[in-house]
KOLFI-509685 format. One record per residue (C-alpha): residue in one letter; x, y, z; residue number from 1. Coordinates in pm, 1 decimal. Example, Ala and Ser with C-alpha at 12.3 -4.5 7.8 and 13.67 -1.06 7.14 Angstrom:
BEGIN
  type         x         y         z  seq
     A    1230.0    -450.0     780.0    1
     S    1367.0    -106.0     714.0    2
//
This chain:
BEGIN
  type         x         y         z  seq
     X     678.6    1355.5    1986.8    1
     X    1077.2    1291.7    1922.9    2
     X    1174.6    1543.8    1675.3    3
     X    1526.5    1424.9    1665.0    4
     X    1433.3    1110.1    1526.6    5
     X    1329.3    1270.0    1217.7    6
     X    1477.4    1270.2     875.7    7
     X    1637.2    1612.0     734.7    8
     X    1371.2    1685.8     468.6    9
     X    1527.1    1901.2     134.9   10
     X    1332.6    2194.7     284.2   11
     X    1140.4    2314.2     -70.0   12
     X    1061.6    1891.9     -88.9   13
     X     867.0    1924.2     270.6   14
     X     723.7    2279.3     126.0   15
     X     579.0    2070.1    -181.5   16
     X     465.4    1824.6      41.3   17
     X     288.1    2042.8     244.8   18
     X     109.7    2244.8     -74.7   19
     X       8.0    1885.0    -207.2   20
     X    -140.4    1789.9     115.3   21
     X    -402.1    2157.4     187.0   22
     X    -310.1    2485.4      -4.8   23
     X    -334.4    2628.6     362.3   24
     X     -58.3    2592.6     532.6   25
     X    -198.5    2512.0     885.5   26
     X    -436.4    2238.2     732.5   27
     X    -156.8    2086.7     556.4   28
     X      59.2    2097.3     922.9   29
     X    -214.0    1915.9    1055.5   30
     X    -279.3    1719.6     812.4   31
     X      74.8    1610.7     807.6   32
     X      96.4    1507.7    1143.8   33
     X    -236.2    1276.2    1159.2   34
     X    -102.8    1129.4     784.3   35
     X     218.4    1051.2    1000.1   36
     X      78.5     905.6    1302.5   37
     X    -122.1     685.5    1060.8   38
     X     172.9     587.3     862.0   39
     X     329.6     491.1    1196.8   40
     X      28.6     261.2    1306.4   41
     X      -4.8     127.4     983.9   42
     X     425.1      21.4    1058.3   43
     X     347.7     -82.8    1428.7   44
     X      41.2    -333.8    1305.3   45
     X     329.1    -517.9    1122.2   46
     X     500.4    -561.9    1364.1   47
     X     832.2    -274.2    1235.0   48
     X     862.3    -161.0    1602.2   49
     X    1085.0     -19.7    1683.7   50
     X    1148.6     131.7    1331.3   51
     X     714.8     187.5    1283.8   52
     X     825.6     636.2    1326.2   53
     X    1158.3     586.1    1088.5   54
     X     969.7     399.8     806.7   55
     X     670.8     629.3     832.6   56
     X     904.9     923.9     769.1   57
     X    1043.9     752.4     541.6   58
     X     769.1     686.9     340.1   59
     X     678.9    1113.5     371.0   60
     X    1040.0    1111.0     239.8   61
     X     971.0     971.4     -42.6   62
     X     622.0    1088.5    -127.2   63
     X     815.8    1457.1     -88.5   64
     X    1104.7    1383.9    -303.2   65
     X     875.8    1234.0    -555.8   66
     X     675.4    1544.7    -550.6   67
     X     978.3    1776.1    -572.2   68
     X    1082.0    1532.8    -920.8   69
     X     755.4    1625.7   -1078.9   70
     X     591.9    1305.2   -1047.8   71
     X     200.7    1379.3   -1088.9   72
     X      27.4    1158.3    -792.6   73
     X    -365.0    1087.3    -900.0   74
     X    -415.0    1022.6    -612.6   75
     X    -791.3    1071.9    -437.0   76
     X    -639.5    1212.2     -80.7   77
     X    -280.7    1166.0       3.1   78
     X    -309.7     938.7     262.3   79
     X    -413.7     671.9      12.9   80
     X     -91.3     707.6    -205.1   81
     X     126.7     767.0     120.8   82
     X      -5.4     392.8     193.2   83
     X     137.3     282.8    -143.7   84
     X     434.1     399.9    -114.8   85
     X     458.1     263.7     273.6   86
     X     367.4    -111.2     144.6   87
     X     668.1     -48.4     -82.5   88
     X     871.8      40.1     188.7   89
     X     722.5    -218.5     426.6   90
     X     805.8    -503.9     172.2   91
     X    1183.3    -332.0     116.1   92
     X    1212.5    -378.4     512.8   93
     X    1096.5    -709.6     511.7   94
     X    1399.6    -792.5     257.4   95
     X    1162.6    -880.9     -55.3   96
     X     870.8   -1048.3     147.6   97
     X     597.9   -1191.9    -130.7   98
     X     272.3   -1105.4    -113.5   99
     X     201.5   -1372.3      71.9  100
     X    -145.6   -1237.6     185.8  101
     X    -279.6   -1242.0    -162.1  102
     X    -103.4   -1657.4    -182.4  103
     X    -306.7   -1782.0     148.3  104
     X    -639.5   -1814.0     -82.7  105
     X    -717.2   -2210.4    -113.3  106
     X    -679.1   -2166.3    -517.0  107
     X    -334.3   -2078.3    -474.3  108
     X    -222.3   -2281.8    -218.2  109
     X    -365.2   -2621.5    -354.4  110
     X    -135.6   -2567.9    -678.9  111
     X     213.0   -2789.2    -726.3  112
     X     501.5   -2637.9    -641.0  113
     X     564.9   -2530.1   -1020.2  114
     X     217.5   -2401.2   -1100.9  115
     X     231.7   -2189.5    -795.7  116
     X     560.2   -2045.1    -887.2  117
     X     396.5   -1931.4   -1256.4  118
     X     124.7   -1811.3   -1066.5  119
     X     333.6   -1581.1    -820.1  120
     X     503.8   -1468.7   -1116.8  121
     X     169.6   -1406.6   -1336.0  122
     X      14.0   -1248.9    -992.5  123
     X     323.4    -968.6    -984.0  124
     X     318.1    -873.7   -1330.5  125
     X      -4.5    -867.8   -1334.3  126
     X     -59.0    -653.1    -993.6  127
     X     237.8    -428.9   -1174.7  128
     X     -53.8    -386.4   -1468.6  129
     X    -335.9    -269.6   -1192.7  130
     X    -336.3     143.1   -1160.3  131
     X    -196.4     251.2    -867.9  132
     X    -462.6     298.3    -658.9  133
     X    -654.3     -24.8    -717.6  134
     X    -270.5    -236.3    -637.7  135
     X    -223.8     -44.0    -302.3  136
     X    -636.1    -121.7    -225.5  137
     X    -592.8    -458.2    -284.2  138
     X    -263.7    -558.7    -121.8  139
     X    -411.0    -350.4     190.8  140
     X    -731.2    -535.0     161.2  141
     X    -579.3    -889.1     192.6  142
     X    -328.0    -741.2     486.3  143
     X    -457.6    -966.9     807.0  144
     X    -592.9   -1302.1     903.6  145
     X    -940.6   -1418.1    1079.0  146
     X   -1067.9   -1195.0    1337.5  147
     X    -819.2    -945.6    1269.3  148
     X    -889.0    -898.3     948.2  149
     X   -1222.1    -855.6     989.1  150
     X   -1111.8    -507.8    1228.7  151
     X    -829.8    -418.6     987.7  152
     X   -1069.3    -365.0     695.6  153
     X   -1319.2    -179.2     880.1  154
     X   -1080.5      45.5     969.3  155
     X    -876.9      63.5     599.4  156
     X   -1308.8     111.0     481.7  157
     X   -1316.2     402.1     720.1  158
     X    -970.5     602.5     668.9  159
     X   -1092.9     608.2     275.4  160
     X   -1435.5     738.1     386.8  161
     X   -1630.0     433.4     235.8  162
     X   -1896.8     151.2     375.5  163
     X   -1734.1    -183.0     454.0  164
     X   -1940.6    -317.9     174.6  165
     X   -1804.6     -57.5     -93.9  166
     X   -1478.6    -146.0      37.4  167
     X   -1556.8    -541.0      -6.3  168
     X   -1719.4    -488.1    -329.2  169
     X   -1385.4    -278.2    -503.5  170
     X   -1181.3    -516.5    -346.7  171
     X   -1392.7    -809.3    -509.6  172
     X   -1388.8    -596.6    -861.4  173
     X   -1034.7    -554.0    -832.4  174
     X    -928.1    -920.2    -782.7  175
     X   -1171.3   -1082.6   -1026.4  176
     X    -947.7    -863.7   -1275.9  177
     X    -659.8   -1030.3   -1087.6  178
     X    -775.8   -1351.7   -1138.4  179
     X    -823.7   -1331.4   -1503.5  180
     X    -497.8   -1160.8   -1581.8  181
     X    -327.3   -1416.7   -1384.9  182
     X    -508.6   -1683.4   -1573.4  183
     X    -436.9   -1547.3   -1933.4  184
     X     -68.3   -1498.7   -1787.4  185
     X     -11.3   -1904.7   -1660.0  186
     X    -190.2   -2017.7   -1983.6  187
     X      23.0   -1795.6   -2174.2  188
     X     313.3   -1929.0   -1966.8  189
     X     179.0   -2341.2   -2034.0  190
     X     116.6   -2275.2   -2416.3  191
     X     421.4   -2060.4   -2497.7  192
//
């Protein structure tokens, strides 16, 4: 592993870090570590290479500094807020990419040009409104395309510890929500 590739964590920041991640110190070492190498797959899968190491430390970076600020994280395990806050950075590296995973459904793409622009706009806000957890599920769940897909959420179903179909069905319970907000939001948008 290149150490020297690594950013200069504030020292009591990485200390926080650690604590959040297992009140034993060792655990939370090697906990660390797999959370990274994960981080740094989750980069290489789209495609950040060379950069997949920088952005995953950049992502601990800001989970740590964040920590160190006081921010309370809800979070179930940390690996599933660290995966926020990497699709954050992912999106910041791809200069402002849309979510264009969540735009590939048919519904969406049948739409004129301006009704799909309210839409995009009425999908953002209204994935802004979801809690944290449920945005970061969703915009992970939609990640890939055919066959790869397929592997991608078997894998995202296993690193949160739950069946494929649990995974399908919060991902389905999540985006009906979607789908209604978005629909209140472009009527809103039509009538107003």
């Amino acid at each position: 592993m290149n150490r020297a590739k690594r950013p200069s964590f504030d020292p009591n920041a990485l200390n926080i870090l650690l604590v959040w991640l297992d009140p034993d110190r060792d655990r939370a070492g090697e906990q660390y570590e797999r959370l990274r190498r994960k981080l740094t797959l989750f980069f290489e899968a789209r495609e950040c290479n060379p950069r997949a190491e920088e952005l995953a430390d950049r992502t601990l970076d800001v989970v740590a500094r964040r920590l160190q600020q006081g921010v309370e994280i809800y979070a179930r395990d940390a690996s599933y807020y660290c995966y926020g806050v990497a699709q954050n950075i992912l999106r910041d590296h791809w200069k402002g990419a849309k979510l264009e995973t969540l735009t590939r459904e048919p519904a969406m793409s049948s739409r004129s040009s301006p009704e799909r622009k309210q839409e995009l706009e009425c999908l953002e806000r209204c994935l802004d409104e979801l809690p944290p957890e449920s945005r970061h599920l969703i915009q992970l769940y939609y990640e890939e395309e055919k066959r790869a897909k397929i592997e991608y959420r078997q894998r995202l179903a296993q690193q949160l510890g739950i069946s494929a179909n649990a995974l399908r069905l919060r991902a389905h319970q999540i985006r009906l929500k979607l789908e209604a907000c978005v629909q209140r939001c472009v009527d809103g948008l039509q009538t107003g």
